[in-house]
C-alpha positions as CSV (number, residue, x, y, z in Angstrom):
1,X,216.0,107.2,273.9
2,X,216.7,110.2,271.7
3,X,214.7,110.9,268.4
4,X,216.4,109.0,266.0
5,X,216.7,105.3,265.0
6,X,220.2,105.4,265.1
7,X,220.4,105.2,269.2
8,X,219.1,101.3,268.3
9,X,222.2,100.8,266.3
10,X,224.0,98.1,268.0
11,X,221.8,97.2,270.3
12,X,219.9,94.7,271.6
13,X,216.4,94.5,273.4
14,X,215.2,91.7,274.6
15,X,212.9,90.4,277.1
16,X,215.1,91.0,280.4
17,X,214.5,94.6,279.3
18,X,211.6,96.2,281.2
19,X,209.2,96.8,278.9
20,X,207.6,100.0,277.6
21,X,204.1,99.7,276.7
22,X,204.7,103.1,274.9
23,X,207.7,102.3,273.3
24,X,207.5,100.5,269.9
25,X,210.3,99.5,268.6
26,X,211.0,100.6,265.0
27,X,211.1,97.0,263.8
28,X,208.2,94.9,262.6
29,X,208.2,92.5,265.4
30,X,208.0,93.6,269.1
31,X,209.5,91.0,271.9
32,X,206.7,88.5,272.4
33,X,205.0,88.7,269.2
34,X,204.7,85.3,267.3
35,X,205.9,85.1,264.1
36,X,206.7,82.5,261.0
37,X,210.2,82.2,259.0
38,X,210.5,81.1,255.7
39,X,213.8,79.4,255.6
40,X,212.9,77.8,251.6
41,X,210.0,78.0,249.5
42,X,208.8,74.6,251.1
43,X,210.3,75.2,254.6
44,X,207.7,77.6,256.6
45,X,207.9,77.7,260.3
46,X,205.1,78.3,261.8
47,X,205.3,79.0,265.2
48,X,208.1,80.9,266.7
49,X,208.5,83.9,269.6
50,X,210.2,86.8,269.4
51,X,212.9,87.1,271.9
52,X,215.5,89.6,271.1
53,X,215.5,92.4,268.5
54,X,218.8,93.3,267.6
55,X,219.9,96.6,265.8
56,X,222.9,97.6,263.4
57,X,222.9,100.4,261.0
58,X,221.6,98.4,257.8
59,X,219.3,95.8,259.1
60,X,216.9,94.5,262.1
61,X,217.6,91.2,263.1
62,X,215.9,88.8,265.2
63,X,216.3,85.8,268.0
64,X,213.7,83.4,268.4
65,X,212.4,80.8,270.2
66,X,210.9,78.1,267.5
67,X,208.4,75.6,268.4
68,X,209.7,71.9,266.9
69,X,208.2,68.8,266.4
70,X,210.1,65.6,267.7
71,X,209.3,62.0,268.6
72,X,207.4,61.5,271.6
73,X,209.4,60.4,274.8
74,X,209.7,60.6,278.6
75,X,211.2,63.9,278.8
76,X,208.9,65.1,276.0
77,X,205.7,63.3,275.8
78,X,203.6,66.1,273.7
79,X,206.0,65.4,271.2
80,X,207.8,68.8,271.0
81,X,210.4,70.7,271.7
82,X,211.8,74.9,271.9
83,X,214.7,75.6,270.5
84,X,216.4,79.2,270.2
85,X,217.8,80.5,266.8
86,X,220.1,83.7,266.7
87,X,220.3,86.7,264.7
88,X,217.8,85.7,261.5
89,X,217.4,88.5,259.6
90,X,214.5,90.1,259.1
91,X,213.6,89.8,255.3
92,X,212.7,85.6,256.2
93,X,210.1,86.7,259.4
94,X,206.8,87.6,258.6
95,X,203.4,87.5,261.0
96,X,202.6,84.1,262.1
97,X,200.4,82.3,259.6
């Protein structure tokens, strides 16, 4: 990786990328880091994982792996569920709360 930002642009890093403990990525979120989105004023989710940061030349985006809540059954009987949601832009993603 060269010395400027713009060798991110249009890319993705994820977590099938071997990691760099020395590396930080110049986004606010690192793969693996939890994190809450704000989807309204009255809509905060709270737990959510990092799994993809991706790059283009105005804005970081992010994919993540969000915690739900849903009705207890056989196939989930803690009553939750992980979904995946692409590309949310950064300016809704803050630390976890």
């Amino acid at each position: 990786m060269g010395n400027s930002n713009n060798d991110l642009v249009n890319q993705v890093l994820d977590d099938w990328d071997e990691p760099n403990p020395k590396q930080k990525l110049p986004s606010n979120f690192q793969v693996g880091e939890q994190v809450s989105i704000l989807f309204r004023p009255d809509f905060l989710v709270t737990k959510a994982v990092v799994t993809k940061v991706h790059f283009t030349a105005s804005k970081v985006q992010y994919d993540l792996d969000v915690h739900i809540r849903i009705a207890e059954s056989d196939s989930h009987p803690e009553g939750f569920t992980t979904t995946r949601i692409h590309n949310i832009d950064a300016a809704i993603v803050s630390p976890m709360e």
